[in-house]
C-alpha positions, -999 to 999 in steps of 0.1 A, spaced: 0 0 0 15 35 -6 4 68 9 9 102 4 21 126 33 5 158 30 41 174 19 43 191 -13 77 208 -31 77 233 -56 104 250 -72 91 292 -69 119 317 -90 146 292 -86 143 281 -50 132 253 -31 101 262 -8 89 230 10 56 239 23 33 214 46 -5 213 22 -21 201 54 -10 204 91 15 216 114 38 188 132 23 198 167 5 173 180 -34 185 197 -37 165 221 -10 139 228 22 134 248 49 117 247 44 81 271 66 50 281 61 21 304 70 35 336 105 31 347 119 15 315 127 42 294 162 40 297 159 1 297 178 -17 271 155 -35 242 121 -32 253 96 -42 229 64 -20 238 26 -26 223 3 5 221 -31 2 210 -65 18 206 -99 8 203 -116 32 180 -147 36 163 -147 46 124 -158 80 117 -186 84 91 -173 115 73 -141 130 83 -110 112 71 -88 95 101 -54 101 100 -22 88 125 0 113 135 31 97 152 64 101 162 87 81 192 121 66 198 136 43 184 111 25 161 76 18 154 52 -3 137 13 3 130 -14 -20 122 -50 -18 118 -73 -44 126 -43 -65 124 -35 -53 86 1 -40 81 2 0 76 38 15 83 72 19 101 89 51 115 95 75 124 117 93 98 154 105 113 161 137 130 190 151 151 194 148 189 165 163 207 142 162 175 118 138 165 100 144 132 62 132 131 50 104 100 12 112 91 -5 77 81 -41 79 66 -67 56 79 -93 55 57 -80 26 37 -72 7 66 -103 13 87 -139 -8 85 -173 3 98 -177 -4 132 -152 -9 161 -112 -8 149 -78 -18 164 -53 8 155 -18 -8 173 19 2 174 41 -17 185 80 1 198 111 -7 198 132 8 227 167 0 219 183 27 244 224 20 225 245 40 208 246 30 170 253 46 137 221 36 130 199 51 155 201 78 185 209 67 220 178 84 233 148 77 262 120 52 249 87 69 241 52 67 219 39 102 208 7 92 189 -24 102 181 -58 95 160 -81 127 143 -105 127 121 -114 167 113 -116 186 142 -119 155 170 -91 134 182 -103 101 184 -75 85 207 -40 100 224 -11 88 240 -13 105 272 -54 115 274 -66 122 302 -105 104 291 -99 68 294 -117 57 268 -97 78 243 -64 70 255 -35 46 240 -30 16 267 0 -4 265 16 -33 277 51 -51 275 53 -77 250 72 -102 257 74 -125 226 103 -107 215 135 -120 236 154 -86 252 189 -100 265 199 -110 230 236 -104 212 233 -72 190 227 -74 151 256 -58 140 284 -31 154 262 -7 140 226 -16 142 209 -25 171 193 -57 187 187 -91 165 157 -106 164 148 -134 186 109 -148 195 89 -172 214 59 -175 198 26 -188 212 -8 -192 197 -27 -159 200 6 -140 206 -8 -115 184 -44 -114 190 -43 -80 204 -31 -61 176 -66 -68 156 -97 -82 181 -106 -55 207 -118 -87 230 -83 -103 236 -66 -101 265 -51 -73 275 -35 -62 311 -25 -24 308 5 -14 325 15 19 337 26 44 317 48 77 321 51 107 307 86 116 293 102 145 282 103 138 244 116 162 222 110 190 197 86 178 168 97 186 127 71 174 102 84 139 83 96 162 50 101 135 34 82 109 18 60 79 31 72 46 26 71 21 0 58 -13 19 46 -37 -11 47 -74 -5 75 -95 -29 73 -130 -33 105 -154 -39 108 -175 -69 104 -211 -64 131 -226 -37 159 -232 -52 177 -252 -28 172 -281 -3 194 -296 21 201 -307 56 220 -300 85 245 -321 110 256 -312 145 295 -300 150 317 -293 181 333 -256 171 362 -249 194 365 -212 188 334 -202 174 331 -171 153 319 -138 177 311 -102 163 325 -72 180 294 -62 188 295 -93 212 333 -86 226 339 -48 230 304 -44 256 313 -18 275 312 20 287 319 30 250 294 5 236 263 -11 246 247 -38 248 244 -71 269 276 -87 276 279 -126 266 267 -135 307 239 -116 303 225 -132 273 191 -156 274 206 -168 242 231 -165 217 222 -177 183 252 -164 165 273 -193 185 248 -215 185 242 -216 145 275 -224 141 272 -258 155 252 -268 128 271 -274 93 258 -285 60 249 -322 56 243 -318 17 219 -303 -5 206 -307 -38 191 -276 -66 151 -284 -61 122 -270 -72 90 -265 -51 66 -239 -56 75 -205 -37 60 -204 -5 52 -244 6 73 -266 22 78 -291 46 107 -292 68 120 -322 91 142 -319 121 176 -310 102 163 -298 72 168 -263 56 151 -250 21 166 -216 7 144 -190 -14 155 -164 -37 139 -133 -42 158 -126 -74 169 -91 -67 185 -84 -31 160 -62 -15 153 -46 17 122 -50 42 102 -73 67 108 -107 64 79 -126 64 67 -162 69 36 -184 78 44 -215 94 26 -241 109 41 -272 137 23 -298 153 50 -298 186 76 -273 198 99 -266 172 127 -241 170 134 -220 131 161 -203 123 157 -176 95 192 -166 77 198 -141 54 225 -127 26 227 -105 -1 242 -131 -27 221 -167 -35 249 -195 -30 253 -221 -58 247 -252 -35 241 -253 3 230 -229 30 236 -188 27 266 -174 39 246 -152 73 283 -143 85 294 -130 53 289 -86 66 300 -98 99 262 -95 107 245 -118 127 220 -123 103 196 -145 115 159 -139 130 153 -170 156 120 -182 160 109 -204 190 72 -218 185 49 -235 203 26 -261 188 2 -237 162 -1 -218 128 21 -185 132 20 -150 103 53 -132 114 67 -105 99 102 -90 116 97 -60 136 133 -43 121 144 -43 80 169 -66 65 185 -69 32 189 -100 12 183 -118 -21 184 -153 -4 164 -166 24 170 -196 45 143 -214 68 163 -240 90 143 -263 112 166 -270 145 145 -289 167 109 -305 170 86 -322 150 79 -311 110 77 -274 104 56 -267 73 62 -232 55 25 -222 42 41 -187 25 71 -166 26 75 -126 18 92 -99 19 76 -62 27 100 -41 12 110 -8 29 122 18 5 118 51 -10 91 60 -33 85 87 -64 112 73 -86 86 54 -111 85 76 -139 126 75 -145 144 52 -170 170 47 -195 166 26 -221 188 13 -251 200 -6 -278 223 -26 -257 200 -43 -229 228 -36 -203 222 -1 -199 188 -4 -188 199 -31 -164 225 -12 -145 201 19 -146 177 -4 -130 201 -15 -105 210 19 -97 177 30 -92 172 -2 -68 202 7 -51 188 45 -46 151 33 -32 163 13 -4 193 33 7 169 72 8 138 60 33 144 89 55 180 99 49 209 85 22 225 56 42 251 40 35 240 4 32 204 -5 42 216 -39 58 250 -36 82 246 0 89 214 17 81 235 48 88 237 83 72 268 85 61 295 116 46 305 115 18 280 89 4 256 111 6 276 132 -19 271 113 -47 234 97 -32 222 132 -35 231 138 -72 210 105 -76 180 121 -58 174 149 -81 179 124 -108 149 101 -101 129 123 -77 130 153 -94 133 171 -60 157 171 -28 134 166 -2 155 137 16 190 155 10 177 186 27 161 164 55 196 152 55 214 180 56 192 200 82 197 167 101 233 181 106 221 216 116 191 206 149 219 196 178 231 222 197 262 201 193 275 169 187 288 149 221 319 135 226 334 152 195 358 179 190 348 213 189 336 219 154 342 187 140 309 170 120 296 135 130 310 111 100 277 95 102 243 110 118 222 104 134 239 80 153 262 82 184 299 71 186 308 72 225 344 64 217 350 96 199 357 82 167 354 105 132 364 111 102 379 142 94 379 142 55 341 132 56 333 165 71 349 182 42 330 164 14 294 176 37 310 209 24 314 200 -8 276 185 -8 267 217 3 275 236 -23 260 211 -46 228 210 -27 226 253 -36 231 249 -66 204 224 -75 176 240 -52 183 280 -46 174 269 -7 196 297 7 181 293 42 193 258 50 226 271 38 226 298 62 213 280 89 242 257 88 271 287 82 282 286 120 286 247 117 306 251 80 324 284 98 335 264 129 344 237 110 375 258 91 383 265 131 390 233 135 412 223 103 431 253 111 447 243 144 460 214 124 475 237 96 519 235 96 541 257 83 537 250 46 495 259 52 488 216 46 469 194 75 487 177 96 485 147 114 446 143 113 436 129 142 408 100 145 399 78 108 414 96 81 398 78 53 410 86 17 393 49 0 387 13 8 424 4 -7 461 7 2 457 46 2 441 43 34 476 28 47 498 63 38 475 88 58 502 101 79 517 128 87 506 151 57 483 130 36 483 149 0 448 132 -10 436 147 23 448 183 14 435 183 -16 405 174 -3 407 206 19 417 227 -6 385 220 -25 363 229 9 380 259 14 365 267 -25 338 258 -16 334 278 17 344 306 -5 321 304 -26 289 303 -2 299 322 23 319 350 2 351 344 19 376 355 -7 406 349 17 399 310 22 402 307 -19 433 322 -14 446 298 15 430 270 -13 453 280 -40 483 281 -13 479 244 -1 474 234 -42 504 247 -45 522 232 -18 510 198 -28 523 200 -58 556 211 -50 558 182 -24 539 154 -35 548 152 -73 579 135 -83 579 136 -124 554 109 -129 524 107 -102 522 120 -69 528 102 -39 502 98 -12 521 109 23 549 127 41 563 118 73 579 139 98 611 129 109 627 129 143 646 160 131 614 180 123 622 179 89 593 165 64 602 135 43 579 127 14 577 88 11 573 65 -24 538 56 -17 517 63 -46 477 48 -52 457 49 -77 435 73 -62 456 98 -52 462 105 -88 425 104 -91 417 129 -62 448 154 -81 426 158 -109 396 158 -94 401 186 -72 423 207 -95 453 200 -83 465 189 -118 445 194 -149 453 174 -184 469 206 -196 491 209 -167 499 174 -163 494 158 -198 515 126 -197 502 115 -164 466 121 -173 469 102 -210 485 72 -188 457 75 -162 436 76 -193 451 43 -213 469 21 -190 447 25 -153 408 22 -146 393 -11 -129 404 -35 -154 444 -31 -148 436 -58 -123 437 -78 -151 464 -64 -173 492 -60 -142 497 -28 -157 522 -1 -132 519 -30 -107 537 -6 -82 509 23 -84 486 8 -58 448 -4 -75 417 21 -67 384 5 -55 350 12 -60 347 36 -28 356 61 -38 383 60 -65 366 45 -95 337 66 -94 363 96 -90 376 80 -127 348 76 -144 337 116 -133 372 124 -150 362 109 -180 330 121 -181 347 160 -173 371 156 -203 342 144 -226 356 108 -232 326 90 -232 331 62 -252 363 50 -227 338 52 -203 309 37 -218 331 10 -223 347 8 -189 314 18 -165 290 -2 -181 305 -38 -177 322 -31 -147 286 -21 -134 268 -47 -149 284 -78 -132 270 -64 -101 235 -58 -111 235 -92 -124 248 -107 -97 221 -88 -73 205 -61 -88 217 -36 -72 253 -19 -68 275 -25 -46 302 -8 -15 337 -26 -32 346 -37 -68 337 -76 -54 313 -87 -37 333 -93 -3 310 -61 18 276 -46 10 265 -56 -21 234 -24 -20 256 9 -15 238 43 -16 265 64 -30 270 36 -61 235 43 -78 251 75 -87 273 50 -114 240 36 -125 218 66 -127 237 99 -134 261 86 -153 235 70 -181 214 102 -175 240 121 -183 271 107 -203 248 77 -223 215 93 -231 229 127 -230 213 150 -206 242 166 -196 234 196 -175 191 196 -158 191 226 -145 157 229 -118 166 261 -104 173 280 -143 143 253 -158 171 246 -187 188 212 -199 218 215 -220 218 180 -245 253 167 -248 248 133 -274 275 117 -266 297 92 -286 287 61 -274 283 26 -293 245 24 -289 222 22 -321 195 41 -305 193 53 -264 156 72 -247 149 83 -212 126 101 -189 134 121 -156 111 134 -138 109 170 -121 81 183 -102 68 204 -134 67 175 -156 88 141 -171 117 153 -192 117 128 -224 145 126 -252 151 95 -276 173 95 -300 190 70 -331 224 67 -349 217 80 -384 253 82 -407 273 98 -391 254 115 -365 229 108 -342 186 123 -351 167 132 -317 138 119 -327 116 131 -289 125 157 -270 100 168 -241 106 196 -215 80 206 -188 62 236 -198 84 268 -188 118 252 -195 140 252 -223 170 234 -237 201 242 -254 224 221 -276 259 216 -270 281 194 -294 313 217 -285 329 191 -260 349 162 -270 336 132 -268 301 142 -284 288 131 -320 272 152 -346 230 158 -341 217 157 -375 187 164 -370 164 179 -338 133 195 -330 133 228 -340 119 234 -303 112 211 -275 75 205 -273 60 218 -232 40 199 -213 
């Protein structure tokens, strides 16, 4: 079911106005409410409900908001999860309409809460509470916190859920363990089922936002037919495999220590090892499962959502759900393969069971093992996906069938990491990362046609007074999300500049800028103090991360990648603050890089200060660093010609294969190959990256169907930042819209030279699709469609290299 939010966005003499179309986030009548004396309690699973009676006329809407995570149902039916992210002390309010959900008569309306009360990247360590109410028109017809009885939320502990359990993940919260009973989940749809209230507490809450962002995708996909059966034996394991999250419990990060558990099914699971299995075919959601027995499903794509499952067992029988992002070719799924626990336990009595996980996963492949007991039959099997919505009208199309597939992976890739903010990764992390959200947001505009979650993002960054347990002026790397052991990185805090920038340019919004000036101003404080004598940064303190490769190994003392990272923020700065002295300082430290750091044919990576006090530069030299000289104008192919025709012909991801400068250390996918193939794309050499993005994309998506965190398939296999390799570059450097400009209504066409017979696309804005298709023809290319939104208008440009001769266009671009 998807629902609209009551937001709209329009785009009013080039700026972004976001403007609520029906109510304020105050709430009328409710407050914020927890089971007394457990809202600093670890893992407390929470059920709210209210017993309602349909209005006749007025529409019923559920306004909510709470910490850490919700679910509603109605009558039992599944409706929606939040609440959407906001910074500490904030808490931004979903709006779910009823009517849909709602029958004549006497309704259930339930929420059930997580309380996870941990630090995470994932979540804010923050007080359990409900905030929730129900209006239809004028009347509220039920609120946490009411002082009528019979218009109140009640609420009880539910217990079914297991509380002293090992965390999911370093960065997520708890993993998912049940005992189920029959009529465990009665009170979420019959208004007669038992029910004890318990007390409840008011609680201090927090300062409400609208969501400002959208609602929810939550259809229901069904796996293919299983595609594997096997069985299980029984093994000692001496030193069984344990997460962090399981070892380092302790003032810096919580969680319940190994004594404390009720159970530990990531040790457990590892005593039971593959007995065999055999490729099967059984139709998609019916089995029947012995003691020992395992069947996997595969749901084609790797997606993200609520595992579900109906099952049915005539004695006590114990299931263990696992989970991965990559189908195997014979036996059971790799669950340990993010260094996730990634298994859901179920304990059931004798009965017939519909459960559906209370927190989102990410996989292509689902197990169902039965441990223990008598036969466990599997009656049906889904997934409800959790994802972004509004990106339906955009495609790419073409001749050759892989562009469309890695532009479908990218946009798969781009729903499930932009619920609420651009994550990283929807499975380990769930977490809003720096400079992912760089490149995520250029995606955004792409396929929403708007930057609703980049500037719910970015004012994210702006709501805290100030960030805990970091220095002063220093950004989160992630947020929202606590890191009680200080950690950051340094460099990502200059990329939030560089997104920044960006974000201006594409909506006009000169009020979130401002709001966040004393955060961008404080943060120059900070770099400063780490300034030495020849104006570079050094010794960064905390994660200096450059890329997931050896150029992460030469960050000390003065990391040139690093600086020229810097000098680029300080641009930036410049340019939206009007501080004409920082791009002075910027073309000082460009300077001194390149007096230090190039020696004739690349630059090296590092310099290290010796005993003496004297700087040393060292002979290690990446890949990337070359990548990040060009990229932020520290060379230029005029400047550096030989060096940028041999980055050009001899490097790029397949010198893996060639052996090719074998002493240049190899880029990876994050972030050094996408740096490339935005060089090529700069320098108009399209076809060399036609050729080299495409494949090197397309192994992924076929592989998963989405794109992934490294160049194999050894992390997340669904990375925010890498839909930007499947969506703006086929927007722009294979179809050809090079420049979409929403806050000018202009595009500026750019057919490139690419070896396609024919390419056509759509992107959406919020006045109207943009449409172009076009076909080889001699020795140029004819547009055959081109459709802007009424207002806008278009320019060709077939200046830059790299682009092939149009023939033949539209005298004008038809409006619609």
């Amino acid at each position: 079911m998807k629902h609209r939010n009551g937001w709209i966005v329009a785009l009013v003499f080039g700026g972004l106005r976001t403007a609520m179309a029906a109510r304020p986030a105050e709430f009328r009548q409710a407050e914020p409410v927890w089971l007394a004396g457990t809202e600093r309690e670890m893992n407390v699973l929470a059920g709210f409900r209210a017993v309602i009676v349909s209005p006749s006329a007025d529409g019923a809407t559920l306004r909510a908001t709470g910490s850490t995570f919700y679910r509603v149902t109605v009558n039992g039916e599944f409706v929606g999860h939040g609440p959407a992210r906001a910074g500490h002390g904030w808490f931004r309010v979903d709006e779910w309409p009823l009517d849909a959900c709602l029958r004549p008569g006497t309704n259930v309306v339930a929420i059930e809460v997580a309380g996870y009360n941990i630090n995470s990247f994932a979540y804010l360590d923050q007080p359990s509470f409900l905030q929730a109410e129900i209006v239809a028109g004028d009347r509220v017809l039920a609120a946490t916190g009411a002082e009528d009885a019979t218009r109140t939320f009640t609420a009880m502990r539910l217990d079914a859920r297991l509380q002293r359990v090992p965390r999911y993940s370093y960065q997520r919260g708890f993993m998912e363990v049940w005992r189920l009973t029959p009529g465990w989940d009665l009170w979420r749809r019959d208004p007669a089922a038992p029910w004890s209230p318990a007390p409840l507490a008011r609680q201090p809450g927090g300062r409400s936002l609208p969501r400002g962002v959208p609602l929810p995708e939550c259809g229901v996909v069904r796996p293919a037919p299983i595609v594997i059966a096997g069985t299980l034996v029984r093994r000692p394991v001496s030193r069984p495999w344990k997460d962090r999250s399981l070892t380092i419990i302790g003032p810096n990060f919580k969680g319940f220590a190994e004594p404390e558990l009720e159970t530990c099914p990531p040790v457990e699971y590892q005593h039971y090892a593959d007995g065999g299995s055999t490729t099967v075919t059984h139709a998609a959601g019916s089995a029947r499962l012995s003691a020992m027995e395992y069947r996997v499903l595969d749901f084609r794509t790797n997606l993200t959502g609520f595992i579900g499952v109906r099952l049915r067992c005539q004695a006590s029988s114990r299931v263990m759900l696992s989970f991965d992002e990559l189908l195997p070719e014979r036996g059971p799924v790799n669950w340990r393969r993010l260094s996730c626990a990634s298994l859901v336990d179920l304990r059931l009595e004798p009965g017939e069971y519909t459960f559906e996980t209370i927190e989102p996963y990410t996989l292509r492949a689902l197990q169902l093992a039965a441990l223990e007991g008598a036969e466990v039959e599997l009656l049906d099997a889904w997934l409800r996906e959790f994802a972004t919505s509004g990106t339906e009208l955009a495609r790419v199309r073409a001749s050759d069938p892989a562009v469309e597939q890695v532009f479908e992976a990218g946009r798969q890739t781009f729903r499930q990491n932009a619920v609420d903010i651009f994550m990283d990764c929807p499975s380990r992390e769930r977490a809003g990362w720096l400079c992912d959200s760089f490149f995520t947001a250029r995606t955004a505009m792409d396929l929403q046609g708007n930057a609703r979650i980049e500037r719910a993002f970015l004012e994210n960054f702006a709501l805290p007074d100030a960030f805990p347990r970091l220095p002063e002026g220093m950004l989160p790397m992630c947020y929202p999300s606590d890191h009680y052991n200080g950690e950051f990185i340094p460099n990502w805090a200059m990329w939030f500049v560089l997104q920044l920038r960006e974000y201006l340019q594409r909506t006009g919004d000169r009020e979130l800028v401002e709001r966040l000036r004393p955060r961008v101003l404080r943060l120059v404080e900070y770099f400063q103090r780490l300034r030495n004598a020849d104006g570079l940064l050094e010794k960064l303190p905390s994660w200096v991360f450059v890329e997931w490769s050896m150029a992460n190994k030469f960050v000390q003392d003065v990391n040139y990648p690093s600086n020229m990272l810097y000098a680029e923020m300080l641009d930036a700065i410049a340019e939206l603050y009007g501080q004409p002295q920082l791009a002075r300082e910027a073309a000082g430290v460009r300077e001194a890089i390149r007096r230090q750091s190039w020696d004739g044919e690349f630059f090296v990576d590092n310099a290290v200060r010796r005993p003496d006090g004297t700087l040393e530069v060292t002979r290690n030299r990446t890949e990337t660093c070359q990548y990040y000289a060009f990229y932020f104008r520290v060379a230029t192919p005029a400047t550096h010609p030989q060096l940028w025709d041999r980055l050009v012909r001899d490097f790029g991801p397949q010198r893996k294969g060639t052996g090719r400068w074998p002493e240049i250390h190899p880029s990876n996918q994050l972030i050094g190959n996408v740096m490339r193939f935005e060089l090529l794309s700069r320098e108009g050499l399209t076809r060399r990256l036609f050729e080299e993005a495409v494949p090197y994309h397309r192994r992924m998506a076929e592989l998963t169907g989405t794109l992934w965190e490294f160049d194999g398939p050894q992390a997340s296999c669904n990375h925010g930042f890498a839909s930007h390799g499947g969506v703006r570059l086929l927007y722009r450097d294979v179809l050809g819209l090079w420049n979409v400009s929403h806050t000018h209504r202009e595009v500026i066409l750019r057919i490139p030279d690419v070896p396609l017979e024919w390419c056509e696309g759509t992107m959406p804005t919020p006045d109207g699709p943009i449409e172009l298709r076009w076909h080889r023809a001699g020795e140029g290319v004819r547009i055959e469609r081109l459709v802007l939104p009424k207002g806008w208008r278009h320019r060709l440009d077939d200046r830059a290299g790299g682009v092939v001769r149009v023939v033949e266009a539209p005298s004008h671009a038809s409006g619609i």
